[in-house]
N, C-alpha and C positions, 0 to 999 in steps of 0.2 A: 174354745179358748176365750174369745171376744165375750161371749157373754158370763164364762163360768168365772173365768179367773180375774177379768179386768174391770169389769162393767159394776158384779156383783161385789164387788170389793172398792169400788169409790170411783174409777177412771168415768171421764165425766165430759170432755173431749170430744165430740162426733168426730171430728177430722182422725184423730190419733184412733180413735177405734176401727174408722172403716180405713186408714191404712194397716191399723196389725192386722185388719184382716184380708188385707191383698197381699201382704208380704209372705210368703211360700220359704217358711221356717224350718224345715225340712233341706233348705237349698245350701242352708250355716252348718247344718251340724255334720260330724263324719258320717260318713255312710252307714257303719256298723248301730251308728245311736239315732239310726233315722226312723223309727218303731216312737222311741221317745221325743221326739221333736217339738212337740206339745204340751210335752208335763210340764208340770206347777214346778219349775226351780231351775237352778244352771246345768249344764250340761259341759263337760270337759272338751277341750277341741283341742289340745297337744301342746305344748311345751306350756305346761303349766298354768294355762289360759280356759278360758270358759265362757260361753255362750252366754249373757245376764238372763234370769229369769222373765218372762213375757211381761211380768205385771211392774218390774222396773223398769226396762225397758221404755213401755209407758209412759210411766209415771217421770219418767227423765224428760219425756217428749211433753207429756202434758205443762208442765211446770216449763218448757221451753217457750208455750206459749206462740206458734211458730201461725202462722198467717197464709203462706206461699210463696212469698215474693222473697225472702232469705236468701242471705249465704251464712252457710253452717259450718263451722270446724266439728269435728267429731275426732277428740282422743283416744286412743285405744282402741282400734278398729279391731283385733279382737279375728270374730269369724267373717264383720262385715255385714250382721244384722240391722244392729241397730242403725248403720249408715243406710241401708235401705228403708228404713222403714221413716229417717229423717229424708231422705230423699223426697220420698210419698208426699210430705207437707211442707217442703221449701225449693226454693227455684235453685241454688248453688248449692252444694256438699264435696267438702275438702275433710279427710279423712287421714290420721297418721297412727299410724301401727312401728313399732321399734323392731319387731319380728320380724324379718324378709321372707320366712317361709309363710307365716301368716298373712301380712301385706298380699304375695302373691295369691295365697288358695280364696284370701277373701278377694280381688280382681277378676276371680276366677266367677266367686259362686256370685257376686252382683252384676256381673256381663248375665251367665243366666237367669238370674232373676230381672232381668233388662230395665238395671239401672248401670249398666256401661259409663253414663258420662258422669258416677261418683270420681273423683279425681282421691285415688289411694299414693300415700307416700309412705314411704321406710323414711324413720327417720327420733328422733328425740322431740316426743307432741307435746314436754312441758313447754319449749319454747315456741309453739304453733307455727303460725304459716304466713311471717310478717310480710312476703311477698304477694298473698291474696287477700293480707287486712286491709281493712276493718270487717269484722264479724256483724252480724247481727245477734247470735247463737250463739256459744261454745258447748257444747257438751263432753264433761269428761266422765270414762269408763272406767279410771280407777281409782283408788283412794289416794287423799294426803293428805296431810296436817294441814296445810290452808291451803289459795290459790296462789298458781303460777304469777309472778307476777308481769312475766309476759304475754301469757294468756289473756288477764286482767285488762292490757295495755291496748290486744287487740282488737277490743270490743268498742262496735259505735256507742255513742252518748244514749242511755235508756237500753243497751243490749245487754242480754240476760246469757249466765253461764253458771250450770249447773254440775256440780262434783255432788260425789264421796268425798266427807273430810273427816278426818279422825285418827285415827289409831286402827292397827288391822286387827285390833278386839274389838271396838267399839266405833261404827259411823251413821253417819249418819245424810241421807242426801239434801245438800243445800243449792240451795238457789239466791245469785249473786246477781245483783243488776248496778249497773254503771250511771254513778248521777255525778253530777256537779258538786255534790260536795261530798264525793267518794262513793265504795262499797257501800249499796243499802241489800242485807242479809232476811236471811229467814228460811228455817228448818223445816222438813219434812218429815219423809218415813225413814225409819234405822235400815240399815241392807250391810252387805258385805261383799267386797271387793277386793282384788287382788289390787294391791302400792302401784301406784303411779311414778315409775322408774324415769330419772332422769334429770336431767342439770337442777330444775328446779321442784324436784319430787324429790323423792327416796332414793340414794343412793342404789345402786348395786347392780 
């Protein structure tokens, strides 16, 4: 996977590659799609949710720019992947999933993959976790029209936070970093994403 899908394709990262490759990708997905756990693209994990492809994934962490010494929010926790594999490359990971069944199976599968001290929340992650900001990080797992602008709020001066933003035809992942004289932008790869549900996302 490291080499076929990520490496061969632009990820450029040492750190983010020799993390996807300790992350045991296998430990996110249902059991029944654990044969596929490796293929090139998303994989379904129940209430209309899904696994991000390995090479976004990535590509989210590359563009995070992460060092070690971080604390991370991560949106849309999802199966709990990609909160493991931001684990791998930052010292703090604060994690919020809207799902309670999810929230939990992902607590589940990152205690096995032993990262236990991810700190997972149930909860609405457009308005993040203004109790463990300032960020260094954000990273969000689903789309929206722009940034949260509490999200935005919770990031130190120079921290970087990376969405899907767009329309659910058409996104594209951005990367936002916090300067002094506001949002300084710029695009990456197209991908696609399930809406970013909540106060300051997508209704519904």
């Amino acid at each position: 996977m490291v080499e076929r899908q990520l490496r061969r394709r632009g990820i450029r990262n040492e750190r983010v590659l020799e993390a996807m490759g300790r992350v045991r990708r296998e430990l996110f997905v249902p059991e029944e799609l654990r044969e596929q756990a490796y293929a090139d693209g998303a994989l379904p994990i129940g209430y209309g949710q899904t696994i991000s492809q390995p090479f976004v994934v990535a590509a989210m962490c590359e563009l995070l720019g992460l060092s070690g010494d971080e604390r991370v929010l991560d949106v849309g926790t999802g199966s709990g992947y990609a909160a493991a594999v931001i684990a791998e490359l930052a010292a703090e990971v604060v994690t919020i999933e809207r799902l309670p069944q999810l929230a939990e199976r992902a607590r589940a599968a990152l205690a096995a993959a032993a990262h236990p001290e991810v700190e997972v929340r149930c909860g609405d992650g457009t308005l993040g976790a203004p109790d463990r900001a300032p960020f260094h990080a954000i990273s969000v797992a689903a789309a929206a029209p722009g940034v949260p602008p509490s999200l935005y709020a919770q990031l130190t001066p120079g921290g970087r936070l990376v969405l899907p933003r767009g329309t659910l035809g058409s996104q594209r992942l951005v990367l936002v970093v916090r300067t002094p004289e506001g949002p300084a932008e710029r695009g990456s790869i197209h991908c696609r994403f399930v809406p970013l549900v909540g106060a300051e996302g997508f209704t519904g």
